[in-house]
Each structure stands twice: as structure tokens, then as C-alpha cells.
C-alpha angles and dihedrals in degrees: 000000000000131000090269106052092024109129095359097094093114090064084084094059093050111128081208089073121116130024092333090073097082092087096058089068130044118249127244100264124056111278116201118248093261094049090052098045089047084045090054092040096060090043100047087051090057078053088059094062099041123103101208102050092120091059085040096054084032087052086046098045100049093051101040101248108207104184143046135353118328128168091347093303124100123209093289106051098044091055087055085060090063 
């Protein structure tokens, strides 16, 4: 394994590959309260099938994601981890 794909094997195993990836981060453009709730809803419902969301929080968590759905938790509640 190299430095960059070292520890993230289990990417390849994410249920949240594929198009359906596009909920577990904001678009470009400001979305309103309701849009993003019913967004991380949807993703974090893809996270309740998927059988490698420890590795996925643990992988967030370690780097700082700042940013999306990771593990089940959005930004918020995985600043509330630290």
C-alpha cells in the first residue's frame, strides 16, 4: 500500500459509492434548511446499510473532515466526537 491509499481499503467497500454519492456532500450552490436535512437524511440512510461505516467515522475522524457524511454523522456531530 502507499501513503495515499494506506488505511482507506475499505473505501472500496462504501455502499455510498457510485451516483449515489452526491448526498453525502453540499452542492455548490446554497441549498435551504429543509433541502439539506432531507440530503443527509437520504445519505445517512445509505450509512445504515453499509458494512464499513466504523472504518468510514474512524477515517473522518482521524483526518478532520470537514465536510459531508461520514460514518452516519454529519460536521456537526462529529465535532462533537473530538
Amino acid at each position: 500500500m502507499s501513503a495515499v491509499t494506506d488505511g482507506v481499503d475499505w473505501q472500496m467497500r462504501a455502499a455510498c459509492r457510485g451516483p449515489q454519492s452526491v448526498v453525502f456532500f453540499p452542492p455548490a450552490v446554497a441549498e435551504a434548511r429543509e433541502e439539506r436535512s432531507e440530503r443527509e437524511r437520504r445519505a445517512k440512510a445509505i450509512c445504515a446499510q453499509c458494512t464499513v461505516t466504523d472504518e468510514c467515522l474512524e477515517y473522518a475522524l482521524r483526518i478532520r473532515e470537514p465536510h459531508g457524511i461520514w460514518g452516519g454523522l454529519n460536521e456537526q456531530e462529529r465535532r462533537r466526537l473530538f
